[in-house]
C-alpha positions as CSV (number, residue, x, y, z in Angstrom):
1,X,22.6,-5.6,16.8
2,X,23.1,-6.1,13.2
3,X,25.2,-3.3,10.9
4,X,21.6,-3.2,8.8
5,X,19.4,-2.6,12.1
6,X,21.8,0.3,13.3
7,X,21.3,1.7,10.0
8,X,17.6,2.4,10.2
9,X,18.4,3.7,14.1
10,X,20.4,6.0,12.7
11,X,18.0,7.0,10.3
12,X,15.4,7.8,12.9
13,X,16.7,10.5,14.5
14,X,16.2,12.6,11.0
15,X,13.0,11.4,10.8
16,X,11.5,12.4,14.5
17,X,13.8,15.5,14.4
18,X,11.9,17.0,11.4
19,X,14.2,16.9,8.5
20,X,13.5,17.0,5.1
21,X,13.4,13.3,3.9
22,X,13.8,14.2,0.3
23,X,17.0,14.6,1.2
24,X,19.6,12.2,-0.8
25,X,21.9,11.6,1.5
26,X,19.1,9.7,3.4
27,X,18.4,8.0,0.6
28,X,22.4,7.2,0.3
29,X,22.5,5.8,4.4
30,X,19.4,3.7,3.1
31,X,21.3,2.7,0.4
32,X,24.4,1.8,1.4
33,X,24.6,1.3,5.0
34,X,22.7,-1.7,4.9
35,X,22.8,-5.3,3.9
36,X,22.6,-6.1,0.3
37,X,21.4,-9.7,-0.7
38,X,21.8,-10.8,-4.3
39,X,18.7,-11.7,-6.4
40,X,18.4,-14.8,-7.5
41,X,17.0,-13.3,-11.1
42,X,19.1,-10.1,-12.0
43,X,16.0,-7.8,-12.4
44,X,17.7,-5.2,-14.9
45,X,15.5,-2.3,-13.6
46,X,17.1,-0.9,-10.6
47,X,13.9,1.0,-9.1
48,X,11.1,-0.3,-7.8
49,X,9.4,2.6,-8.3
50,X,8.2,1.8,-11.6
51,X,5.2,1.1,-13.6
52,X,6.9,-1.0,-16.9
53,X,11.1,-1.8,-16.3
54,X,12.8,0.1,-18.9
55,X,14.2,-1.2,-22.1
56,X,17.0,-3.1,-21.6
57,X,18.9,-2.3,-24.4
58,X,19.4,1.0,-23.1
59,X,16.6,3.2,-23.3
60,X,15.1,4.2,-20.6
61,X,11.9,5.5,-22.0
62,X,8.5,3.9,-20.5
63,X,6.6,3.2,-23.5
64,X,3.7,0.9,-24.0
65,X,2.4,-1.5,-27.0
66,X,0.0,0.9,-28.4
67,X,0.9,2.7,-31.8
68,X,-0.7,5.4,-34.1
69,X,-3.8,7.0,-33.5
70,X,-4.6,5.1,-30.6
71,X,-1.1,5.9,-28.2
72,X,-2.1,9.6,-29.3
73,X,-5.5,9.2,-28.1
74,X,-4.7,7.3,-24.4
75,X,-1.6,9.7,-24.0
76,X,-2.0,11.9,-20.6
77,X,-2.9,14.7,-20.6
78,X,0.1,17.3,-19.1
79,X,-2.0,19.4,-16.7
80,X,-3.2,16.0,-15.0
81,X,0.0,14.7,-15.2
82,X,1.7,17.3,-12.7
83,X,0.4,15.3,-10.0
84,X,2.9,12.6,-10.7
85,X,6.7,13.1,-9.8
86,X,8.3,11.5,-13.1
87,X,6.2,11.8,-15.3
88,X,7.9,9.0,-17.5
89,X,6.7,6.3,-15.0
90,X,3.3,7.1,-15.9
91,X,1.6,4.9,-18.3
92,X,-1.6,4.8,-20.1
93,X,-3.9,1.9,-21.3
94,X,-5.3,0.6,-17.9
95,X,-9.1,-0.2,-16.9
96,X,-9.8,0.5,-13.7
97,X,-12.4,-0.3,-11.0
98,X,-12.4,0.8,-7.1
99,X,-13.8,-2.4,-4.6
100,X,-15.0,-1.1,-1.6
101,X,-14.9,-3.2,1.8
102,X,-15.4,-6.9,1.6
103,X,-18.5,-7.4,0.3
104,X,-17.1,-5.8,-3.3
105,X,-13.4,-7.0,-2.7
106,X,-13.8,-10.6,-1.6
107,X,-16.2,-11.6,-4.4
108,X,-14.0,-10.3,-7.4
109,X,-10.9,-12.0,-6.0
110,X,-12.7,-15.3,-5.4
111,X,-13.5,-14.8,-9.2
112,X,-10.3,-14.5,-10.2
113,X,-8.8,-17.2,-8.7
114,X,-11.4,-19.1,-10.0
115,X,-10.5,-18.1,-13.6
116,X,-7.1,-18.3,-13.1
117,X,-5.8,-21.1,-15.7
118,X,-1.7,-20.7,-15.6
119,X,-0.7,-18.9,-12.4
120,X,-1.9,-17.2,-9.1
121,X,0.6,-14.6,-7.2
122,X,-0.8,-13.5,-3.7
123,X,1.0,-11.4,-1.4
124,X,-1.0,-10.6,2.1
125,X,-0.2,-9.4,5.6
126,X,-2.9,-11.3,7.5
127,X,-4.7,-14.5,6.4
128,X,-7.1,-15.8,9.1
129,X,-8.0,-19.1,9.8
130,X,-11.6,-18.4,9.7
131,X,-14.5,-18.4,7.9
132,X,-13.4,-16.3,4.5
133,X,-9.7,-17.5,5.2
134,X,-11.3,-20.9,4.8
135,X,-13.2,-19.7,1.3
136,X,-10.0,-18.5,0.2
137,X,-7.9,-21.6,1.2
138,X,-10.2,-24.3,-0.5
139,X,-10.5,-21.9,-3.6
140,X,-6.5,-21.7,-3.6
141,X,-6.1,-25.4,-3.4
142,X,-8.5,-26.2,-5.9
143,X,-6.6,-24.1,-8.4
144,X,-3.5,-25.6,-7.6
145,X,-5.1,-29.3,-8.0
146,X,-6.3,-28.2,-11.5
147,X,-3.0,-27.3,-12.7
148,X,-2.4,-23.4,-11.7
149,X,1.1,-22.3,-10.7
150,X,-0.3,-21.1,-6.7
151,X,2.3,-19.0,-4.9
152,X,1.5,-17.3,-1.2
153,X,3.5,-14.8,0.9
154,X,1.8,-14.4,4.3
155,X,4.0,-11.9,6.5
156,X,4.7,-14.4,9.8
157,X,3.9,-11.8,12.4
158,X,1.1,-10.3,10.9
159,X,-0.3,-14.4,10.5
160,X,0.6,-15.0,14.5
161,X,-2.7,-16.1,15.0
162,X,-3.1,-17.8,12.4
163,X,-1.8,-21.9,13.0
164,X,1.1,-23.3,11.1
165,X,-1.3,-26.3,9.9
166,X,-3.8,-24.1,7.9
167,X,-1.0,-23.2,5.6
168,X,0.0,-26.9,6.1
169,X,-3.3,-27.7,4.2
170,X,-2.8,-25.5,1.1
171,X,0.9,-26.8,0.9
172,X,-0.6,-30.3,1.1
173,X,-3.0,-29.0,-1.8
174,X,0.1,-28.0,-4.3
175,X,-0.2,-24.4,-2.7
176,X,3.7,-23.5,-3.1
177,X,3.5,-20.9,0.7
178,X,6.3,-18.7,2.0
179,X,6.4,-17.1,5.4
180,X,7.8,-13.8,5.1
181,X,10.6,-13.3,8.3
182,X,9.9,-16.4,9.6
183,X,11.2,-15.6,13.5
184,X,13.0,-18.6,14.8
185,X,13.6,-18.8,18.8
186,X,16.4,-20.5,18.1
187,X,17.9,-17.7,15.9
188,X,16.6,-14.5,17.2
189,X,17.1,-11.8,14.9
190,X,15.3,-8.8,15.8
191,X,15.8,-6.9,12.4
192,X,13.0,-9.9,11.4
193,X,10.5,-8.5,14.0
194,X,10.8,-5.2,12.6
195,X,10.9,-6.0,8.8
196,X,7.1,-6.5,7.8
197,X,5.4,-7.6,4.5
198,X,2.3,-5.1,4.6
199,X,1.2,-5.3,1.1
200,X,-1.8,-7.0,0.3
201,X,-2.1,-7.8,-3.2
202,X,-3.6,-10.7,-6.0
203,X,-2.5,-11.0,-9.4
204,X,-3.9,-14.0,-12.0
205,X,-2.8,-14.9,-15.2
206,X,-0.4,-11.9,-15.6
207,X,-3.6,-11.2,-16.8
208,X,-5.6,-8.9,-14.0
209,X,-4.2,-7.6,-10.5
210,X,-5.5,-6.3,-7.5
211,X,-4.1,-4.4,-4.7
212,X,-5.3,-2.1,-1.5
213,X,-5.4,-2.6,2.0
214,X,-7.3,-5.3,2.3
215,X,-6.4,-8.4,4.4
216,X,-8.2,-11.9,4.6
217,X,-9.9,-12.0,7.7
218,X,-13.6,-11.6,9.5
219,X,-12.6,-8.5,10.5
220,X,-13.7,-7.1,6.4
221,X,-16.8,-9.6,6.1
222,X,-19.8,-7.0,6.6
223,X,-21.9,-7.6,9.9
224,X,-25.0,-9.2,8.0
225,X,-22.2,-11.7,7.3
226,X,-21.1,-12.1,10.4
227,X,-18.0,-9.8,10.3
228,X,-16.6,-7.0,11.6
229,X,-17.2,-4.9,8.5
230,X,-14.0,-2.8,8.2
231,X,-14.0,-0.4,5.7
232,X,-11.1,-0.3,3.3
233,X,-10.7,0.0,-0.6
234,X,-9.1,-2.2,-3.4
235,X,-8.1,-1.4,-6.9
236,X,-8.6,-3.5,-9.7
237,X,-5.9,-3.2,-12.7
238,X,-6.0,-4.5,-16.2
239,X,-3.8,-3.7,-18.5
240,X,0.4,-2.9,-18.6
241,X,0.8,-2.6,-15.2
242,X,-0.3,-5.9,-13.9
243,X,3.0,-7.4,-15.1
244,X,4.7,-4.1,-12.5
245,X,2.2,-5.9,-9.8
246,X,3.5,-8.9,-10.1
247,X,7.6,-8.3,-10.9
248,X,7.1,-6.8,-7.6
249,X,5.7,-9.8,-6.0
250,X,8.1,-11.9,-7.2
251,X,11.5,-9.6,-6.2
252,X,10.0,-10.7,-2.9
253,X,9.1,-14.3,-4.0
254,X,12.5,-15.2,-5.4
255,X,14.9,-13.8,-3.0
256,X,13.1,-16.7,-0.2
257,X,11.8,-19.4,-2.9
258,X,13.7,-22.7,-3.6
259,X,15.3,-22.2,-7.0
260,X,12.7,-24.4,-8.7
261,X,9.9,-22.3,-7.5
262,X,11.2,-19.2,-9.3
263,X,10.0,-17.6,-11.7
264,X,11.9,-14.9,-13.4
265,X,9.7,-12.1,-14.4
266,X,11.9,-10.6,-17.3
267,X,10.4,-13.6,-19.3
268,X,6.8,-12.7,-18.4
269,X,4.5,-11.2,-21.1
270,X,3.5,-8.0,-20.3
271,X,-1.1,-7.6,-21.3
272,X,-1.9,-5.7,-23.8
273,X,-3.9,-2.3,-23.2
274,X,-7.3,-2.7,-21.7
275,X,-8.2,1.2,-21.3
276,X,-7.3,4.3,-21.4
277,X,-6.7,5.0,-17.8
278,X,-3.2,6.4,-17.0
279,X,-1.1,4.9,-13.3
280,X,1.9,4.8,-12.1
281,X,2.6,1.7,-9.5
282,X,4.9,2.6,-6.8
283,X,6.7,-0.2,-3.9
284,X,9.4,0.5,-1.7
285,X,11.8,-2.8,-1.0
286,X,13.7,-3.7,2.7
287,X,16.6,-1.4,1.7
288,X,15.9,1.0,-1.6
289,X,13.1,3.3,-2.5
290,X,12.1,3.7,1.0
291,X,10.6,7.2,0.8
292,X,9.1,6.6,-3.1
293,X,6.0,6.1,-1.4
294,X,5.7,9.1,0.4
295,X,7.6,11.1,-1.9
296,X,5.4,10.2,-4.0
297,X,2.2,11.2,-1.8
298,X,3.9,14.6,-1.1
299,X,4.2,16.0,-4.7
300,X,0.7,15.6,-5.0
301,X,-0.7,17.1,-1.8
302,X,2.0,19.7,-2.6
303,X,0.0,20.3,-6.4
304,X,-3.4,20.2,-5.3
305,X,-5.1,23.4,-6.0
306,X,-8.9,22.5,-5.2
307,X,-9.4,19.7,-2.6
308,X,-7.5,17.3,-0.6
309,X,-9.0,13.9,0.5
310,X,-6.9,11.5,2.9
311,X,-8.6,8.1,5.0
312,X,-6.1,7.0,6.5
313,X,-6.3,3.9,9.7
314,X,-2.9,4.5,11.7
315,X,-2.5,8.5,10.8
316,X,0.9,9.5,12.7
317,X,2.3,11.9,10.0
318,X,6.2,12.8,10.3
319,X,6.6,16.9,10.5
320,X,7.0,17.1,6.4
321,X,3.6,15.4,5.7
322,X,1.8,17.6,8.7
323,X,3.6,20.8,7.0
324,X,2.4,20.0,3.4
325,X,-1.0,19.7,4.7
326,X,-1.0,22.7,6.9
327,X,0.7,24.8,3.9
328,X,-2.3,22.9,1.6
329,X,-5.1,24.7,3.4
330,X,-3.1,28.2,4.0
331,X,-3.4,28.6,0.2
332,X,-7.4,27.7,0.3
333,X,-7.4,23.8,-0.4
334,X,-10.0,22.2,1.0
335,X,-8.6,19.3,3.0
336,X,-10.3,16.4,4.8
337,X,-9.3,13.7,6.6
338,X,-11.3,10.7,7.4
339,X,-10.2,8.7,10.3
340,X,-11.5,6.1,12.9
341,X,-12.6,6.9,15.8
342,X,-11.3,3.8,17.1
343,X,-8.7,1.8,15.7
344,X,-6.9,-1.9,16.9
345,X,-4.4,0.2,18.2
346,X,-5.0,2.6,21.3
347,X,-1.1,3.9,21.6
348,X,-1.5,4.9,18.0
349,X,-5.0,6.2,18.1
350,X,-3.4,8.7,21.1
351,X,-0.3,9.3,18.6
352,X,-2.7,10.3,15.8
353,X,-4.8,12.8,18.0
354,X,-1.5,14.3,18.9
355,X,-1.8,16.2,15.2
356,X,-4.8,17.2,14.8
357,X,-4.6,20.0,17.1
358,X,-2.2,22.0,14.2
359,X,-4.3,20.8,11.4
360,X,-7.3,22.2,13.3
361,X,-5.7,25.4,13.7
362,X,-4.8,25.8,10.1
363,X,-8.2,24.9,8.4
364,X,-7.5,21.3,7.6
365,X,-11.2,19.4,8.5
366,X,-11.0,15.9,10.2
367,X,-14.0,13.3,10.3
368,X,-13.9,10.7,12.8
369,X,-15.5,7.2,12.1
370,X,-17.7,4.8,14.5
371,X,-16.4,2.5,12.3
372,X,-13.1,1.4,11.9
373,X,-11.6,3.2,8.1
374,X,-9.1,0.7,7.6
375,X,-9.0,2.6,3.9
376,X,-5.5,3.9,2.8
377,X,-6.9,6.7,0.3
378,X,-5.4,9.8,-1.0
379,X,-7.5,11.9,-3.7
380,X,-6.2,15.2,-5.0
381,X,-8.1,17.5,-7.4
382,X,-10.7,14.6,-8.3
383,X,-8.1,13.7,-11.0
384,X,-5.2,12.1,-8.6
385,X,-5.9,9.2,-6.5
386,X,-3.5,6.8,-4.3
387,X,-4.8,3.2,-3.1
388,X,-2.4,1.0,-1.5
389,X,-1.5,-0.6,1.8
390,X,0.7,2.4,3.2
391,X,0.0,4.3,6.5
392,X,1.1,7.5,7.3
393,X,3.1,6.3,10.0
394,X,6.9,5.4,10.9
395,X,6.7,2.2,10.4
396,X,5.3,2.1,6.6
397,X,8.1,4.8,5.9
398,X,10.9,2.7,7.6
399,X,10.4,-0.5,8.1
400,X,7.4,-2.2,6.2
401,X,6.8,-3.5,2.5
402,X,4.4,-1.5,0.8
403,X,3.4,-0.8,-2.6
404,X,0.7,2.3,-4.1
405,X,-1.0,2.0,-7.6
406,X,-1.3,6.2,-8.2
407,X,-3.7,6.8,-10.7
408,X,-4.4,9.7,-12.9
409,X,-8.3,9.1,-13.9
410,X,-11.2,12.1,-12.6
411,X,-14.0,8.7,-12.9
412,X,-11.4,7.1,-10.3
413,X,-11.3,10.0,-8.7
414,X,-15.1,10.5,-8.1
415,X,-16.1,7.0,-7.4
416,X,-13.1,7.1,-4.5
417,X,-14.9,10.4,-3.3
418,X,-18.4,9.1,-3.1
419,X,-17.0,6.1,-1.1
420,X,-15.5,8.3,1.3
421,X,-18.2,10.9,1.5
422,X,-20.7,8.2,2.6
423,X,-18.3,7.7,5.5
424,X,-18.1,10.8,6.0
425,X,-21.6,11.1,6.2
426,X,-22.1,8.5,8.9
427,X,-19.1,10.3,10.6
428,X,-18.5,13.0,13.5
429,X,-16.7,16.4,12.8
430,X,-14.1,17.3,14.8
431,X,-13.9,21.4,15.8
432,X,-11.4,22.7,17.2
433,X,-13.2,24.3,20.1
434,X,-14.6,20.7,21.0
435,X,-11.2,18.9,20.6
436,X,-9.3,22.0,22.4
437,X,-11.4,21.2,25.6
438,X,-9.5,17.5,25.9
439,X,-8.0,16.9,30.0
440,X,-4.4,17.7,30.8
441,X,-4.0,14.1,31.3
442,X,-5.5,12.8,28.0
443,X,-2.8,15.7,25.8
444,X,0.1,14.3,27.8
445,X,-0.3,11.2,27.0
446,X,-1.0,11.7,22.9
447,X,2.3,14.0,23.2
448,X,4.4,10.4,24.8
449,X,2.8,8.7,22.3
450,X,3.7,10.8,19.5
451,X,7.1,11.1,20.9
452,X,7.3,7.4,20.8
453,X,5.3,7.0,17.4
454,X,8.9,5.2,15.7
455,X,8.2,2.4,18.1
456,X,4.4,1.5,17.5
């Protein structure tokens, strides 16, 4: 077992055992106690929690482009702005649009690629051969024929089903692919197993990004399609941040790619303004910023003085997120959660239901869909809103790739409320009376499961 496995084992124990993972010296064992591996571009901001790297001649102000009347006018305003940690990371002069499900999602990113004319970066966790996997191949290909720079990370295990040849194809096609932890039989490392590339993101021409949860499969075709109509949510970004979006892909992208498939993303041009919508895009790596995601996440909840909306698939919340949620609706926020009934995962679907007996008890409401919510959603205060790929689970804190665009924007806010108030509309309300009435048998086994849930 490798010195950079044993460091996250060691980590686990002050996870499960309830401490507060705010704590630096966590931070530090991340830090420290684990492999380093040198980029192959020197990317001169440290943090991958950032929306624009700093100036590197020193300052470390986040500024944008914008001057005069206009940076006055996009500025945030300071009471929205609580909801964000450091409020230097956040950045005006976005557009903004929420995709909902696959029928909104796939569309705009076909388009995209379609319009792409000097580069395509796309990052995702699961890429089917099938039907839109197909779409999305041929539409890759082609834009690699006509002269667009293609690059695609798929994370190996979560492509297991997919066959080696379909990315063959697109690599035949000028498609420049990278499996992300590769596992090799022949070199077993099970560090790779546990490492995962979870983000699911598409950026074109430095020019417009997307990013959610998302994957390229059936599973998010709607059933008049033929698919299994997943729910889930995308963000659409113009403006500064796109350039974040994509350094982030490519910290991943150079670190595996041969040297003359790089790209060095100090030397890309960051886009101009496109709005006046204020974010703040937040990633975790393998080894730094592995709680930025959830630190992140906590502030809010921990700010919110109206309402509290959270759809979340794979909902198996560490002690700290339970308590800010619990402490939430002590002081009279209204807090709703918005889960599937039914996942793709039964040992976590038990782990889940493990909680919401003390979020029953202390007000919090919890809808359960027929559907499966695959949506990763957090809206505070319809002002503050959180789409990503990140679970509220062990594994998205410990182990996975993730990245969050946070956005400060109360149109945001109520189109992400609308979408998940129609699902909640079509959804059942848990009370606690009913769920209190579960067997003996059925409790035991959420508890083993919860107890377990750094495994799953």
């Amino acid at each position: 077992m490798g010195e950079d496995l044993v460091a996250i084992l060691e980590l686990d124990p002050e996870i499960s055992g309830g401490k507060h993972l705010d704590d630096a010296s966590l931070e530090l064992n991340m830090l420290f106690s684990t492999h380093r591996r040198r980029e192959p571009y020197a990317l001169w901001w440290g943090r991958s929690m950032t929306t624009t790297p700093p100036n590197p001649a020193g300052s470390a102000e986040i500024t944008d482009e914008i001057s005069g009347t206009d940076a006055l006018a996009l500025r945030p305003p300071s009471v929205a702005a609580r909801y964000v940690e450091d409020r230097r990371e956040l950045m005006p002069g976005h557009a903004v649009k929420l995709l909902r499900n696959g029928v909104e999602t796939f569309p705009a990113w076909l388009d995209a690629i379609e319009a792409a004319r000097s580069r395509i970066s796309l990052e995702m966790y699961i890429f089917s051969d099938d039907a839109i996997g197909r779409k999305f191949a041929d539409a890759l290909s082609r834009a690699a024929r006509r002269g667009v720079e293609v690059r695609l990370i798929y994370d190996f295990v979560g492509c297991r089903d997919t066959p080696a040849e379909f990315f063959d194809r697109m690599r035949g096609q000028g498609v420049h692919v990278i499996a992300y932890h590769r596992y090799r039989f022949w070199r077993p490392r099970f560090w790779a197993l546990l490492r995962r590339n979870h983000r699911k993101t598409l950026v074109c021409d430095g020019r417009i990004a997307f990013a959610g949860g998302l994957n390229i499969a059936n599973d998010w075709v709607s059933l008049d399609d033929g698919g299994g109509d997943w729910h889930d949510a995308v963000v659409q970004v113009e403006g500064p941040a796109v350039a974040a979006i994509e350094a982030i892909f490519l910290r991943t992208w150079n670190r595996r790619a041969k040297k003359w498939a790089r790209l060095d993303p100090v030397r890309l041009a960051h886009p101009p303004a496109a709005g006046t919508t204020a974010l703040v895009v937040i990633s975790n790596s393998e080894m730094r910023e592995r709680f930025a995601i959830r630190r992140a996440a906590l502030h809010a909840v921990r700010e919110s003085a109206r309402r509290i909306y959270l759809a979340n698939p794979y909902f198996v919340p560490d002690r700290g997120v339970l308590r800010a949620l619990q402490r939430a609706a002590a002081r009279g926020v209204d807090v709703r959660l918005l889960l599937p009934k039914e996942s793709d995962s039964t040992v976590l679907d038990l782990a889940a239901r493990a909680v919401f007996g003390p979020l029953l008890a202390a007000g919090v409401r919890i809808w359960q869909s027929q559907a499966v919510v695959h949506t990763k959603v957090l809206s505070v205060d319809d002002v503050f809103v959180s789409i990503g790929s990140y679970n509220f689970d062990h594994r998205s804190l410990a182990y996975n790739l993730e990245m969050v665009v946070n956005v400060i924007d109360p149109r945001t806010s109520a189109d992400v409320i609308a979408m998940l108030e129609s699902d909640i509309a079509n959804s059942e309300e848990l009370t606690r009376e009913g769920f209190g009435n579960r067997p003996l048998l059925v409790r035991l086994l959420e508890r083993l499961a919860y107890a377990f849930r750094k495994w799953l």
